[in-house]
Steps between C-alpha positions, in 0.01 A plus 500: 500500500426852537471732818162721454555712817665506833291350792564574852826529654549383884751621732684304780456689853662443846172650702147427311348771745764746430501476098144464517413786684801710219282383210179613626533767661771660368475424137146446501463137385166295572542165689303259299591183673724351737640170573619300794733209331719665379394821659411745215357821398299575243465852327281606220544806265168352245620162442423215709845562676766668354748505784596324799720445788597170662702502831789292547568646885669792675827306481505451132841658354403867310492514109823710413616741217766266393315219552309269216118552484268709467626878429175653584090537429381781303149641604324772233288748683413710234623729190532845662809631712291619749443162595828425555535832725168397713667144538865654601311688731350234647778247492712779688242526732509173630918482494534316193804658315468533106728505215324679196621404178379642141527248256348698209215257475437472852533726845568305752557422875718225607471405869569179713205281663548481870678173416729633220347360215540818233151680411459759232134678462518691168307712291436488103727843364545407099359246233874577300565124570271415234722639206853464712473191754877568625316822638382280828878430601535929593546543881586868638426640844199642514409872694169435685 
């Protein structure tokens, strides 16, 4: 057996409206579908769906940072800094607080989901992976 590519990732979330509402018009994400049983979200970024949320109810317990699962989902929004800026801006505009991290390889923002789950949106900075893999495990803070 051999994995050819990762396909969708779903997220559990106490409030559907809440996280669905964060998704789409915060980050931008287009609803695809939805579903009742179990109730479900759909999001497409070009694939049929590449991301989801299912709700589990507003008394579900939150994920935690020392807790097993998921660490976080990492978003690429493009290969230019600038990007990165217009998105801090944006994700400071609407209260979310951001951790910036250069990892050589990568700029990125990390940021929690309104239900803690651990979201990163990143942009392309170096191709030096290619000749030295250990180059993706860098992590400074980054100056945005």
């Amino acid at each position: 057996m051999r994995i050819e590519s990762l396909g969708h990732v779903v997220l559990k979330v106490g409030d559907m409206e809440r996280a669905e509402a964060f998704y789409r018009d915060v980050l931008g994400m287009t609803v695809c579908a939805r579903r009742e049983k179990p109730d479900m979200t759909f999001f497409t970024m070009g694939n049929h769906h590449d991301f989801a949320i299912a709700a589990l109810g507003a008394d579900a317990p939150r994920p935690g940072r020392k807790s097993v699962g998921l660490a976080h989902v990492a978003f690429k929004i493009g290969d230019d800094i600038e990007v990165l800026r217009d998105a801090k801006a944006h994700l400071d505009a609407a209260g979310i607080r951001t951790h910036p991290v250069d990892h050589e390889v990568t700029l990125s923002l990390y940021f929690e989901d309104p239900d803690g789950n651990g979201i990163e949106l990143y942009v392309d900075a170096s191709d030096a992976w290619r000749d030295e893999p250990q180059r993706v495990a860098q992590g400074e803070p980054l100056e945005l």
